[in-house]
C-alpha positions as MATLAB code, in Angstrom:
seq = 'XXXXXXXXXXXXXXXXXXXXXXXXXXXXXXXXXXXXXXXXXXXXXXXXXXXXXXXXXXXXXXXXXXXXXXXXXXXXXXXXXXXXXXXXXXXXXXXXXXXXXXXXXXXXXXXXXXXXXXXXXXXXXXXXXXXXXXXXXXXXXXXXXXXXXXXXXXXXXXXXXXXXXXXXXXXXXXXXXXXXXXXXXXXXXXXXXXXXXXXXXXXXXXXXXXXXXXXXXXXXXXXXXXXXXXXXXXXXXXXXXXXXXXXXXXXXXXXXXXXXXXXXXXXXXXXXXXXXXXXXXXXXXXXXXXXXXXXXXXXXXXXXXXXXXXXXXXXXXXXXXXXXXXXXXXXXXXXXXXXXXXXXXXXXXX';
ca = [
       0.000    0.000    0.000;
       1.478    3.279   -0.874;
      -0.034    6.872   -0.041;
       0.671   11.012   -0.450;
      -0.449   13.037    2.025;
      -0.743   16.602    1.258;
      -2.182   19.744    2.699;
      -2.802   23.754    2.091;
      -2.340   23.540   -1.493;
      -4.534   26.859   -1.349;
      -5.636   26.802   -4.466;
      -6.812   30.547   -5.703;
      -3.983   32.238   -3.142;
      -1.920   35.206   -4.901;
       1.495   34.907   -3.424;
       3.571   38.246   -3.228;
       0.224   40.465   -4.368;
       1.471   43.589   -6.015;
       4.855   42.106   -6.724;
       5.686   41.410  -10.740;
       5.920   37.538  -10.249;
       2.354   37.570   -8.124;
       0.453   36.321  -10.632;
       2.702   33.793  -12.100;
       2.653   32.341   -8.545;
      -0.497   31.705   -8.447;
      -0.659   29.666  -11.665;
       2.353   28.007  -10.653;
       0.234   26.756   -7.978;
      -2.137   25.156   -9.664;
       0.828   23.991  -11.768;
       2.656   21.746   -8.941;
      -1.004   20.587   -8.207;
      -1.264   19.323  -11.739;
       1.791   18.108  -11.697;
       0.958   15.417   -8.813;
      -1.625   14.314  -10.048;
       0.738   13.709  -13.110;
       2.811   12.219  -11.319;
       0.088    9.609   -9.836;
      -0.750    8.374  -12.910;
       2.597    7.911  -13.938;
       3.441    6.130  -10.510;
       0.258    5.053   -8.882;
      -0.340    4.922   -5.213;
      -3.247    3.179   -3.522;
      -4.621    6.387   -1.388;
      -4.291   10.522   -2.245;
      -4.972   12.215    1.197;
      -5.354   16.243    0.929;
      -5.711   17.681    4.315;
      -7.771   20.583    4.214;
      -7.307   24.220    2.450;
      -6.814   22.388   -0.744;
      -8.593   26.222   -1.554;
      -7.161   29.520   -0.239;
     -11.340   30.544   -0.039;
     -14.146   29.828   -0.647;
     -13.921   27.398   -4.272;
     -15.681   28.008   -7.354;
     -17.598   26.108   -9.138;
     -15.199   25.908  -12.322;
     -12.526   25.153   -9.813;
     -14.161   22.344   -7.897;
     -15.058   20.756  -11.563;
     -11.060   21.616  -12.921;
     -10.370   19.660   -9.455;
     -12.522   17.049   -9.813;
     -11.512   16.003  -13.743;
      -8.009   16.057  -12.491;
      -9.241   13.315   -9.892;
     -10.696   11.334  -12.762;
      -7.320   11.437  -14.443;
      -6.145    8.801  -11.807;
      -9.114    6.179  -11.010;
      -7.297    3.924   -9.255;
      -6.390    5.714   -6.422;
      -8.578    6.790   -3.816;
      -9.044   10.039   -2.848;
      -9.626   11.569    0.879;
     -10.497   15.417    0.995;
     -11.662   17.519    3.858;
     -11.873   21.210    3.828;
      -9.827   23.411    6.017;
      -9.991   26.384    7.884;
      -9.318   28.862    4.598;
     -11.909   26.656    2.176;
     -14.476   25.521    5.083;
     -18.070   24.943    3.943;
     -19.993   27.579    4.653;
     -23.644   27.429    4.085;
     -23.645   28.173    0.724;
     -20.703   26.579   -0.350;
     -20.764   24.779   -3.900;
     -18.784   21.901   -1.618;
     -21.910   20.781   -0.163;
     -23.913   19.556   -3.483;
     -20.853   18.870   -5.203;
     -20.454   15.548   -6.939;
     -17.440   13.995   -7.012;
     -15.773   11.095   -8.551;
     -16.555    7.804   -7.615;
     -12.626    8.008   -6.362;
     -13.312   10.753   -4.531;
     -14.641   10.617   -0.544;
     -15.002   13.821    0.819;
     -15.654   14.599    4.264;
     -18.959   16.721    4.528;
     -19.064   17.589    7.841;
     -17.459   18.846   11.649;
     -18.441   15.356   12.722;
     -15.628   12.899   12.567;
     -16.567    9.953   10.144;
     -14.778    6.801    9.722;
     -14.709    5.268    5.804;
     -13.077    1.832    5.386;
     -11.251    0.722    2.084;
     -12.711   -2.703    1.455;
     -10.049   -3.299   -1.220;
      -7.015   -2.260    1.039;
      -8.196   -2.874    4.454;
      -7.448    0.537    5.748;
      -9.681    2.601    7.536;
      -9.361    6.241    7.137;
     -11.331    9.165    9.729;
     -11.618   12.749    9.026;
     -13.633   15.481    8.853;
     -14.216   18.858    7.480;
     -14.479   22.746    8.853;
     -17.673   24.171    8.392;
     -16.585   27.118   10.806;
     -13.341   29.285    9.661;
     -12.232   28.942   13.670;
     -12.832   25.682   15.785;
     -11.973   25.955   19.096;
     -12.822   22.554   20.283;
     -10.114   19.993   20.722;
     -12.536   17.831   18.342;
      -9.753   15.168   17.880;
      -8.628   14.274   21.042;
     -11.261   11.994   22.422;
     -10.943   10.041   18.509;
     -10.172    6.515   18.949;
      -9.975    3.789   15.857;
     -12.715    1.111   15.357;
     -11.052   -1.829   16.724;
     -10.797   -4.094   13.893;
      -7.361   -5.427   12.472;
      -6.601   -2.753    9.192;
      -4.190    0.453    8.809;
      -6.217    3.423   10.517;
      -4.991    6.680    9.678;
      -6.255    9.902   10.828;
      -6.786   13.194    8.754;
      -6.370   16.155   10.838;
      -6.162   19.889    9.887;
      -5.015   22.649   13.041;
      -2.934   22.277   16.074;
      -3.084   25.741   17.385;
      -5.469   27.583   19.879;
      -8.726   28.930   17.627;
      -7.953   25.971   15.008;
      -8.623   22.411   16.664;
      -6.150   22.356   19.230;
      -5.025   18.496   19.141;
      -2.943   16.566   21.705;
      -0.432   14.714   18.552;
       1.246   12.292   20.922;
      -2.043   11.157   22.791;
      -3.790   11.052   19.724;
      -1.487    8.693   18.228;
      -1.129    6.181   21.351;
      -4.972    5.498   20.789;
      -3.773    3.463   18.469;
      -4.112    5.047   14.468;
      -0.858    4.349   12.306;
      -0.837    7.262   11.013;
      -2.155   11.327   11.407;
      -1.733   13.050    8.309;
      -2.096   17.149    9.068;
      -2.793   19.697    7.641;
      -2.251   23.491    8.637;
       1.233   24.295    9.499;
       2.842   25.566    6.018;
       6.108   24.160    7.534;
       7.365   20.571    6.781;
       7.333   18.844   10.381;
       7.813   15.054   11.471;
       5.946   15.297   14.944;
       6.284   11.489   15.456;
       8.865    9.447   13.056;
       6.099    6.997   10.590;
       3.477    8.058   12.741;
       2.539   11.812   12.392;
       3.239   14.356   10.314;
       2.326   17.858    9.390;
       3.345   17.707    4.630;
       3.536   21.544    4.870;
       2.190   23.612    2.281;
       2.573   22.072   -1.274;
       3.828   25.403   -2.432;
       4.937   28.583   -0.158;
       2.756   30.809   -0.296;
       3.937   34.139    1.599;
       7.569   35.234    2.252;
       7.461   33.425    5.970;
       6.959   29.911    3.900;
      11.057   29.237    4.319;
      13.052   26.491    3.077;
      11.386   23.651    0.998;
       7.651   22.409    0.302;
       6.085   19.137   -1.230;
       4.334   15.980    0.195;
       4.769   13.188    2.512;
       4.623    9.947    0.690;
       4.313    6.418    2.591;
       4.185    3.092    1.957;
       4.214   -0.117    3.744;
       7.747   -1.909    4.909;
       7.974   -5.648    6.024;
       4.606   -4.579    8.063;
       5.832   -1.527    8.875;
       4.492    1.747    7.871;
       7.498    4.468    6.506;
       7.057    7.844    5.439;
       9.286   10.127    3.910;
       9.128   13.729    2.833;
       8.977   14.862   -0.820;
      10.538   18.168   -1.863;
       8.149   19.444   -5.155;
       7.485   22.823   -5.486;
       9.117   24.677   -7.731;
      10.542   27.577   -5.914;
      10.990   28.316   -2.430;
      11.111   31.439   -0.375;
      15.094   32.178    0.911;
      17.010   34.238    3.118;
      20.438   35.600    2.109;
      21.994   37.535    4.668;
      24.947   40.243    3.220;
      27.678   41.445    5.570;
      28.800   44.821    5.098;
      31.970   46.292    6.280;
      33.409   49.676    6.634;
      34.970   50.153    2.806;
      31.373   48.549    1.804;
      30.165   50.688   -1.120;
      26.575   50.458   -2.537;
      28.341   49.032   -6.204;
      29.723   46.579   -4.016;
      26.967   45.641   -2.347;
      24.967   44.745   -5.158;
      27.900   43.070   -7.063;
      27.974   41.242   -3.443;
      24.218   40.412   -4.049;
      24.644   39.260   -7.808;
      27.194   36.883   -7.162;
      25.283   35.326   -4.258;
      22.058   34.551   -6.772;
      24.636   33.080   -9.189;
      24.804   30.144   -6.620;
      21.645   29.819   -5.349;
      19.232   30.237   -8.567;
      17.599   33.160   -9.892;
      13.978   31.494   -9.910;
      13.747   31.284   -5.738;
      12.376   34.352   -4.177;
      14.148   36.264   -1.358;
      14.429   38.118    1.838;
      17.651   39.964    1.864;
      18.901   40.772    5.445;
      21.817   43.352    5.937;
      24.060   43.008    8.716;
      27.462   43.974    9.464;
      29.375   47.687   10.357;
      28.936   49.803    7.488;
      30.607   53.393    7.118;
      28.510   55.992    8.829;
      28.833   58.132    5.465;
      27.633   55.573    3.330;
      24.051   56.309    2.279;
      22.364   52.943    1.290;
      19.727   52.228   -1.197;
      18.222   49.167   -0.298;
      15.418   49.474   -2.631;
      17.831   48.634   -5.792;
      18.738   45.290   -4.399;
      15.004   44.379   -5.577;
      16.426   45.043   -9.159;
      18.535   41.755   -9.105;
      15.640   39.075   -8.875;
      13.015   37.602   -6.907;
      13.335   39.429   -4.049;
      10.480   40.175   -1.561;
      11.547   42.531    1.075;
      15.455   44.106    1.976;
      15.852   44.801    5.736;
      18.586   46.354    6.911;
      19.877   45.788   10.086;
      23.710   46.740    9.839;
      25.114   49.280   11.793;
      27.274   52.485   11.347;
      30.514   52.312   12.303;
      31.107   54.690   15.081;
      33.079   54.973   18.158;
      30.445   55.642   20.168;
      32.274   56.362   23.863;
      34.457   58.518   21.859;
      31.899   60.450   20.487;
      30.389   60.728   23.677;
      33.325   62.188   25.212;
      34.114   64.272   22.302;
      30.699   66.024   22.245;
      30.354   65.831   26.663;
      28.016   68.475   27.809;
      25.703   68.811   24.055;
      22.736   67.715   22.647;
      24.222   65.037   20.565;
      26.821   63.834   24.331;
      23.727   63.977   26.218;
      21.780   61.893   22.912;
      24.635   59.323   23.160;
      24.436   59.075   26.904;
      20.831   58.286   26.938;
      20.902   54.791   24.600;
      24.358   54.142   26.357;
      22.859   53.741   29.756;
      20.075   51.509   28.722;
      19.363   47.676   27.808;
      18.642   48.911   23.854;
      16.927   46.703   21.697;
      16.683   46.811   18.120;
      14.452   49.708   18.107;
      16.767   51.901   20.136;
      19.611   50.913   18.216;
      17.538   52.163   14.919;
      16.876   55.590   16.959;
      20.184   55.720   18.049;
      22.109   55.828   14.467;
      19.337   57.668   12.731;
      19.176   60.331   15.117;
      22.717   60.427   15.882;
      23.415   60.815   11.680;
      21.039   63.519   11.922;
      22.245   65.344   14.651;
      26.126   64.827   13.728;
      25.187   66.302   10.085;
      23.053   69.263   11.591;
      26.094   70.165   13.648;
      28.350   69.944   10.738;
];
């Protein structure tokens, strides 16, 4: 038996909105979706299980039928879907007269429902949001039917307003498996047992690092998973050290030569760190010119003396200015007030 466990595809989600890439993103979505399913019917597995926001919102008609033919593309292999917290079933949702594919089993409702797999012996439990928040813990009291089979448990949340679930208690009631759904990041919660598959693609600049699946299969009686990389670009950080002789040419050459190695196609947050010259006068805006890149933050520091300034200028404004941030436990906000004002106040005096 062989399975892929997926979650918050969200379908319909504009990555980046406002950037030049958005909407490409947001084909390239549906893209990777299309692409395993493609990969299904090249490879079959026995089950498909999506758990929940396979939809960023509420789905459309056209999209639950595009959806659906793509699930008629692979016949032979079953397919569990529940909606999440971004796609839940509101009243007048076109999920709740939609008919699928006889492949298809889709949860229908907050109630948690048990559907066996006659062919494959494995019984799989799940249900669906029809509330954007749950607060209920709706998962920890669920227990498998005790008959010999694979159980596996779908479950979409794990935090405080989205089913807050006990993982580890969960899983000693005795299901093989808990594929979630949720958490955007990749995690392995318990090795073969539980899993969160991430998000299929990132979908906002915190979505670090890499995306895909979980795919499983059983092993001399033993069920093993393993994670999947498949998306086709991920979100980065590149962090640029300046020094004093840093120049804003060499910054950016800096910059260029860094995308040369990692691949122009990945999208990036560019963190500056380092002791700069206080003269220099950055443009961190133009770094944006050189790819992908989704925000620039600068958190490097002018390079002054700072006790000698303080004694140099003793009994001004700008001593008295130094003084203050000196004698105090300064977090990154003061240090941001400190250099700004202290720029300003050492080119006002100049």
């Amino acid at each position: 038996m062989r399975f892929i466990h997926l979650a918050d595809v969200h379908l319909g989600a504009v990555p980046d909105r406002g950037c030049s890439w958005s909407s490409r993103r947001e084909e390239e979505i549906w893209e990777t979706f299309r692409r395993v399913i493609a990969g299904i019917r090249e490879n079959p597995v026995d089950l498909l299980f999506i758990a929940g926001d396979l939809f960023h919102r509420q789905p459309l008609l056209r999209e639950l039928k595009e959806v659906n033919y793509l699930f008629s593309t692979i016949p032979d292999t079953r397919v569990y879907l529940m909606a999440g917290n971004h796609d839940y079933i509101k009243p007048d949702s076109f999920y709740r007269d939609f008919q699928w594919e006889k492949n298809v089993i889709f949860f229908k409702n907050e109630q948690l429902t048990c559907v066996k797999d006659e062919k494959l012996n494995v019984y799989v439990y799940g249900l669906s949001y029809e509330h954007q928040e749950i607060e209920k813990a709706l998962y920890d009291n669920a227990k498998p039917e005790e008959k010999e089979g694979i159980h596996i448990l779908m479950a979409h949340g794990g935090d405080s307003r989205h089913i807050p679930m006990n993982v580890k208690s969960i899983s000693a009631a005795g299901f093989d498996y808990i594929a979630m759904g949720h958490i955007h990041k990749p995690q392995i919660i318990l090795r073969d047992r539980a899993a969160y598959s991430g998000a299929l693609e990132p979908i906002d600049r915190n979505d670090l690092g890499d995306h895909g699946y979980m795919e499983g299969h059983i092993e001399n009686g033993r069920l093993k998973t393993k994670f999947v990389p498949f998306a086709c670009r991920s979100y980065e950080q590149i962090i640029l050290t300046l020094r004093e002789d840093t120049t804003q040419s060499s910054l950016e050459d800096m910059l260029k030569a860094d995308l040369a190695g990692r691949g122009r196609m990945n999208m990036y947050r560019i963190i500056l760190k380092g002791n700069r010259a206080p003269e220099l006068l950055l443009l961190p805006e133009r770094l944006k010119a050189y790819g992908f890149v989704t925000e620039v933050l600068d958190e490097s520091k002018p390079a002054y003396n700072l006790e000698a300034l303080q004694e140099e200028y003793s009994g001004t404004l700008i001593g008295d200015y130094i003084s203050y941030f000196l004698g105090k436990d300064r977090s990154t906000i003061d240090d941001k007030a400190l250099y700004y004002g202290l720029q300003a106040l050492l080119e006002t005096s100049r």
